[in-house]
C-alpha positions in Angstrom: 3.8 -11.2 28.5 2.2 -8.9 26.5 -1.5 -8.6 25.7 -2.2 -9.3 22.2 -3.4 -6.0 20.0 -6.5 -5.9 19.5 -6.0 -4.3 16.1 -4.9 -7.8 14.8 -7.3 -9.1 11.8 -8.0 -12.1 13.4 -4.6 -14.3 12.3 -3.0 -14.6 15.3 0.4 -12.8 14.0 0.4 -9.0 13.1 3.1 -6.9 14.2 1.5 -3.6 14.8 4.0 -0.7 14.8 2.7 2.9 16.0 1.6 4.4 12.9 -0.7 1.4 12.6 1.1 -0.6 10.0 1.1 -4.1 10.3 4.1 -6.6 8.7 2.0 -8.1 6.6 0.9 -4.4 4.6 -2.6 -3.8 6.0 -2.9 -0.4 8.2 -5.3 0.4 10.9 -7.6 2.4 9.7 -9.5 3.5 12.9 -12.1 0.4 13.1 -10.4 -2.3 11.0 -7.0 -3.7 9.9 -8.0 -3.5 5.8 -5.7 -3.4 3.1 -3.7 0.3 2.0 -5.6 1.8 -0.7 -4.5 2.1 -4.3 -2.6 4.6 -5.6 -2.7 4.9 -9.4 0.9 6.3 -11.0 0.3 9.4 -12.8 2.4 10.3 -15.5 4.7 13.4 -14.9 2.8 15.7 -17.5 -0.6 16.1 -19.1 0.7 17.1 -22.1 1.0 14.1 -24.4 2.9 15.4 -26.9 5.7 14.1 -24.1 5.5 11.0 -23.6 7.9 8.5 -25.9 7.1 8.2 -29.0 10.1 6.7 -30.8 10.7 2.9 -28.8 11.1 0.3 -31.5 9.5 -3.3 -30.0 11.8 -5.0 -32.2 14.8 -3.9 -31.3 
């Protein structure tokens, strides 16, 4: 049997692959399992003359 990873954040079931991703969505992060951070969607274009202006909510 295997020895359990010691990467494993204390649950008993991670999956660990080799880039240091676990099942569950946390990633090692060289001293703790911890959760992937944020990243915020940026929209395509600073210009905002751009972006949609002409939805109708009502329709």
């Amino acid at each position: 049997m295997k020895t359990p990873d010691k990467r494993c954040c204390g649950s008993g079931v991670c999956i660990i692959n080799d880039a240091g991703e676990c099942w569950c969505g946390q990633i090692w992060d060289g001293e703790k399992m911890s959760a992937p951070p944020l990243i915020s969607k940026t929209s395509p274009s600073s210009d905002p003359s751009l972006e949609l202006k002409n939805i109708n909510p009502e329709s």
